[in-house]
N, C-alpha and C positions, 0 to 999 in steps of 0.2 A: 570442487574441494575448497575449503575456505583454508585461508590465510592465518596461521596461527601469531599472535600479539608476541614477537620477539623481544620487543624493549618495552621501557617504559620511561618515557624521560623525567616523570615530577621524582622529584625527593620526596619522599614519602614521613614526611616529619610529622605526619598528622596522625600518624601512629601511635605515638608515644602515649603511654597511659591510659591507651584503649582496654575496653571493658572486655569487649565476646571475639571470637573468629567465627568464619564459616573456614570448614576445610572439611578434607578426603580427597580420596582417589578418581582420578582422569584416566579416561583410556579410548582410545589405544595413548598410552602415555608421553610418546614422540610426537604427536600432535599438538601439545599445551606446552607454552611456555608461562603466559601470564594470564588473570583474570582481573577483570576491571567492576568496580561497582558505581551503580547509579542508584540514586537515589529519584526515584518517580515522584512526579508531581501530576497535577490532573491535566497540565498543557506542555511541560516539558521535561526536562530529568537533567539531573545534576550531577556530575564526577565527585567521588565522596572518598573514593581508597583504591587500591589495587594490589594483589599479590602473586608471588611468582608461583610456577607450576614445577617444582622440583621432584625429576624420576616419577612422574604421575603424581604427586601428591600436591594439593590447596590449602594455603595457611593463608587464609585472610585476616589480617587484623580489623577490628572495626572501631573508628577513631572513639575515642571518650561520647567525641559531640555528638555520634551520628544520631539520628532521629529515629524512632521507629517510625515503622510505618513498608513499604515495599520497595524491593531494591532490584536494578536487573544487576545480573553477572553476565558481563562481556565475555566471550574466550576465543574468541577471529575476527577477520576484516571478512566477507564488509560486516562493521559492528549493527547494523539494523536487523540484520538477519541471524547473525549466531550469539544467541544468548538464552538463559534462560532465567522467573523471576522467583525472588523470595522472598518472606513473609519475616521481618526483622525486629522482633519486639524489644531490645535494648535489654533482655532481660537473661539471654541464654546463648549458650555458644552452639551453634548451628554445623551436626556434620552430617556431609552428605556421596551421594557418589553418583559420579558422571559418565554415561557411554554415548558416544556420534552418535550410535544407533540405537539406544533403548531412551535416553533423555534422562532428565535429573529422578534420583528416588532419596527420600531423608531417613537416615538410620540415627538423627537424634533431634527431635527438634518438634516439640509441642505444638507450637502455633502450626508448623507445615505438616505435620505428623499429623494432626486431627483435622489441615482444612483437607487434605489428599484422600484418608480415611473419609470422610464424610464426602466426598464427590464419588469415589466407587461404592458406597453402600445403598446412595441415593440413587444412581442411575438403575441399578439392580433392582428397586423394589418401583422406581418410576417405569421400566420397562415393564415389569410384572401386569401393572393397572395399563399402559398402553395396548400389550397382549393380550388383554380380556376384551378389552372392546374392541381389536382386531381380529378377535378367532368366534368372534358373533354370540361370546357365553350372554345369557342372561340370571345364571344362580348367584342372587343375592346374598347365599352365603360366601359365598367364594369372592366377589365383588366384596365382601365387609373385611372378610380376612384381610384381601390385599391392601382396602386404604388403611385398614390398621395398621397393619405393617408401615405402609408409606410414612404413616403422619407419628407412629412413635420414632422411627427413623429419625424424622426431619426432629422432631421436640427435642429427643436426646442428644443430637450434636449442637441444638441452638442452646440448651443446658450446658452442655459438655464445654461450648466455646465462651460461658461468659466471662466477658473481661481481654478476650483474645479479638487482635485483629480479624480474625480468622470471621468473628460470627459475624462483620458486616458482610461478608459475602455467604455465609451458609443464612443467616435470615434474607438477602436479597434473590438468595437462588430457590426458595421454598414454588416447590411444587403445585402445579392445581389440583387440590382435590375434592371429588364430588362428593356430596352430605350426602345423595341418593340415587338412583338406579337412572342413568341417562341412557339414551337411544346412542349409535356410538357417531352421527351424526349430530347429535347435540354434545357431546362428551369433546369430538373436535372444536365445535364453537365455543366452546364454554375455556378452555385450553387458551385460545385467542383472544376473547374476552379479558379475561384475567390475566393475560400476559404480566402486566407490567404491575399487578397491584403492589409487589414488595420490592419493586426497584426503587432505587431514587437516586435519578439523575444529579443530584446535588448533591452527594455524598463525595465529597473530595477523596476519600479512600478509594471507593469506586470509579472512581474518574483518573485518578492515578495510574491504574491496572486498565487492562482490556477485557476485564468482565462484562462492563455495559456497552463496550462497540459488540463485543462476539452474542451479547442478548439482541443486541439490537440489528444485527445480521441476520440472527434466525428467526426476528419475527417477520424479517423485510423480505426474504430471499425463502423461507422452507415451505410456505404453505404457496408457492409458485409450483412446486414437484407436478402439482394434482391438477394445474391449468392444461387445459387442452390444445389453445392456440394460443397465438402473439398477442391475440386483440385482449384475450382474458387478461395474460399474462400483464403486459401492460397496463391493464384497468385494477387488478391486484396490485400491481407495484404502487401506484398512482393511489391507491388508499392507503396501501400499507405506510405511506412514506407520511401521509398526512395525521394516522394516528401518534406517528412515531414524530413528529414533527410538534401536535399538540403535548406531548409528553416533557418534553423539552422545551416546555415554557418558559423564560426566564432563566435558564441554566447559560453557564456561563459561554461568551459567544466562540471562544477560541476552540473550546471543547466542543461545543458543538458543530462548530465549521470542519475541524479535526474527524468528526464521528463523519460527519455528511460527503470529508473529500474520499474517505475510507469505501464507502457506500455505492460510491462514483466510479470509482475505480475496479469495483467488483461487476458493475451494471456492464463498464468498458470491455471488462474480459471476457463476460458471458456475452459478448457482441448483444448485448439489448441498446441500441441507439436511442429511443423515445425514452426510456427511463434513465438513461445517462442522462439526455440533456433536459430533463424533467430536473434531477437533482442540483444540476448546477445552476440553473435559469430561475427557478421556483423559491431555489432555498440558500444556496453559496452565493449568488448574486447579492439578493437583497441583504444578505447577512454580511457582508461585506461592506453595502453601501453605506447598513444603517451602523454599524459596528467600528467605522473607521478604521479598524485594528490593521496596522503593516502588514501582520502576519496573516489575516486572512486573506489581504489583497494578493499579495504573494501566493498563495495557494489558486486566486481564480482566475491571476496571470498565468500560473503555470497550468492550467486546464482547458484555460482558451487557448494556448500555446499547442496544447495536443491535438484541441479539436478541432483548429485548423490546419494542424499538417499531420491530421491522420490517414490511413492506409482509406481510398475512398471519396475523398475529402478534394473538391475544387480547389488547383492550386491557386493561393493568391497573386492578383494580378499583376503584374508586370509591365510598363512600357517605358519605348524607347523610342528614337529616331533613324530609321536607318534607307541612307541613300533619299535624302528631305522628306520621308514620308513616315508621317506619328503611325507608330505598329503598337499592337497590345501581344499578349501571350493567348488571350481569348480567339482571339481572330485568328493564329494559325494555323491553318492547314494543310490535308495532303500526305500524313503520317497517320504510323500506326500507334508510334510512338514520341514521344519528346522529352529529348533529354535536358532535364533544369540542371547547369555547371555553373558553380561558385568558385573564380581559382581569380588569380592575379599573378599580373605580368613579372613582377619582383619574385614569386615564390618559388624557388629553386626545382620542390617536388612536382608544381604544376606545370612548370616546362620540360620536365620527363614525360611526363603523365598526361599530359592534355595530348602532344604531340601523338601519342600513343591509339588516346582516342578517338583522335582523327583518321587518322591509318585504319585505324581497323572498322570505321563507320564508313570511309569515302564514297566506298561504293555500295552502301546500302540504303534503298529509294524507302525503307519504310521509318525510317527515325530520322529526326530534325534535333538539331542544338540548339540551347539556345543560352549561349555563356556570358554571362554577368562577372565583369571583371570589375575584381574590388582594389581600387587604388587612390594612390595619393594624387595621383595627375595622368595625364594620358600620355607624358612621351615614351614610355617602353610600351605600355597597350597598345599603339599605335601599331607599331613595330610588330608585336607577338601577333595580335587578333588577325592581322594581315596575312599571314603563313595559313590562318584556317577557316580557306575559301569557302562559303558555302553552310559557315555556322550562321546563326544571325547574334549580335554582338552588340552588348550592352554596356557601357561606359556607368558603372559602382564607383563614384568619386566620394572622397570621404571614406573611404574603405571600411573598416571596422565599424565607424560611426553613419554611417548608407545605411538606409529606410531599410532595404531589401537585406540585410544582416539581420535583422529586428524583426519579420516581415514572416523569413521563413527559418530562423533561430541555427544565423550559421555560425561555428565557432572554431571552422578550419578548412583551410582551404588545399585540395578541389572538396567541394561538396558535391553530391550527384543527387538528381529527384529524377524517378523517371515520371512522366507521364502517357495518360492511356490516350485515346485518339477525343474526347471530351475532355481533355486537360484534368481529369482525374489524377490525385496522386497514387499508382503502381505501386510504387518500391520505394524504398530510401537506400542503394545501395553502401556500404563501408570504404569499398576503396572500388579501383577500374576496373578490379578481376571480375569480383560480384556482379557490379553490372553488365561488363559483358555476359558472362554468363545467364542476368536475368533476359539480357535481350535474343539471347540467340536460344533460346531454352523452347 
């Protein structure tokens, strides 16, 4: 359940002499206290106003200044995830109504009224032309009816929206449709061919919204459905990614780094490894290198950060000295398992907790420790690591600022990594309970 926005600390002085609201009703009503606006941009979004949620009701004022153009509405923590966006033309006041469970619908409001209408009327007559070449028809007339239908649909709402934000996305979303009678084998390729003829990556409206990632998703990821094995699948990926790659010629690099870390992340989830590190190696790299931009860097620190301490993933190495002889973490064996601990001698919770884990490991021949104490110097280390015979014990000088903080991105201490009998990382368990449990399981 999300966190509903209780306060709001700015003074809201920016109010004064505003032109439009969005508002209506919230429910379940006890849920909202406040709503927040952003203002989108093609690489970031900008805090522009906010209003409170009284008894379920939304009165947002919208400053004199605001800009048209597309706005999200905040209404929980975590703010990335609950919100929903809307279409702000500086010219009308916007009401609407909101349920957790059905999502936003507009009961007044041109531009969002006509781009919403125009996505349900389109799919309806695009499903229509997909149903004919999936049910094996080949009557001609019935085929002419349908694109009829499709392509006055599509004219009337590009007529309907001139002048409105709305029609850079109803002309960018325009359907393929065939002049004449295709096999339903060419009617697929022809679909993918044309994917992209009336997008345009450059279109800072579009770049603002998630229309051109969620296009650029389903040409990367849906004609995967129909691959039989990994080898296709990933020889599909590995084109797709290149036409969609050539498309985004010169578009700008942040937005594209943005689209590509999106991309990455979805390759991550559907466990395709070869196409994950295809996107980042191929295209986030170089775009990085050659782009200079903080921000991108930033994005391919935090993805080499994943992909080395993923679920899988050889831990990285470790060494130390122990009793005059140079050890590695590569080199140990004799276990089934090995526990990677980050704790220090100073920290209150790790001399509960570590003691803990000693106890309950002492007598068990299939797990090894191997604890990295992170400190300012070794006279308490000395002292603690000594009580736990039988770990092997690594002196973390420099404590927060130590290689091995950085290494394997620790940011509290105990940390636990278990490893498998090939120093693969297992688990990453939360606290001592978890991993007991992952080891005795």
């Amino acid at each position: 359940m999300f966190r509903s926005l209780l306060f709001f600390f700015l003074i809201l002085s920016t109010n004064l002499g505003a032109q439009h609201t969005i508002s209506g009703p919230f429910s379940p009503s006890e849920d909202f206290k406040w709503v927040m606006a952003y203002q989108l941009k093609p690489s970031s979004q900008e805090y522009v106003t906010a209003g409170p949620v009284k008894n379920g009701d939304l009165e947002l004022v919208m400053p004199k200044t605001a800009e048209a153009g597309l706005y999200r509405m905040v209404y929980a923590i975590p703010t990335d995830e609950f919100y929903f966006d809307v279409i702000y033309n500086g010219k009308e006041d916007i009401q609407l109504t909101f349920n957790v469970s059905n999502g936003v619908s507009f009961t007044a409001s041109e531009e969002n009224g006509t781009y919403l209408s125009y996505l349900d009327q389109i799919k309806i007559a695009a499903k229509k032309l997909d149903e004919y070449y999936t049910s094996g028809q080949k009557n001609k007339t019935v085929l002419n009816t349908v694109v009829k239908d499709l392509e006055e649909t599509q004219n009337s709402f590009e007529t309907k929206s001139e002048g409105m934000i709305a029609q850079h996305f109803i002309k960018a979303n325009r359907p393929y449709i065939p002049k004449e009678q295709e096999t339903q084998e060419r009617y697929i390729q022809s679909k993918k061919e044309h994917f992209f003829d009336h997008l345009d990556f450059h279109n800072p409206i579009l770049q603002s919204s998630g229309f051109l990632t969620d296009k650029a998703m389903a040409f990367v990821f849906t004609p995967l459905a129909q691959s039989a094995t990994n080898f296709e699948t990933d020889h599909d990926m590995e084109a797709n990614l290149a036409t969609l790659n050539t498309e985004l010629t010169d578009v700008d690099p942040l937005f594209k780094a943005k689209l590509f870390e999106k991309l990455w992340k979805e390759t991550t989830k559907k466990g395709m490894g070869p196409s994950s590190d295809l996107i980042f190696n191929n295209y986030l790299l170089p775009l990085s290198k050659s782009s200079g931009l903080k921000e991108i860097q930033e994005i391919t620190d935090k993805i080499e950060l994943d992909h080395r301490l993923r679920i899988g993933a050889k831990a990285p190495e470790i060494l130390w000295t122990e009793k005059g002889e140079d050890k590695k973490l590569s080199d140990l064996s004799g276990a089934q398992n090995y526990v990677l601990l980050f704790w220090s001698s100073t920290c209150s919770h790790c001399l509960k907790e570590v003691p803990e884990l000693y106890t309950a490991l002492k007598d068990n021949n299939t797990v090894q420790v191997l604890a990295v104490g992170l400190e300012d110097n070794d006279a308490t280390w000395k002292e603690e690591s000594s009580k736990l015979i039988g770990f092997h014990h690594v002196l973390g000088l420099g404590k927060w600022d130590n290689e091995y903080v950085t290494l394997y991105d620790v940011h509290q201490t105990p940390t636990y990594f278990v490893l498998d009998a090939q120093k693969r990382i297992s688990a990453k368990p939360a606290g001592l309970e978890e991993l007991l449990t992952f080891l005795n399981k």
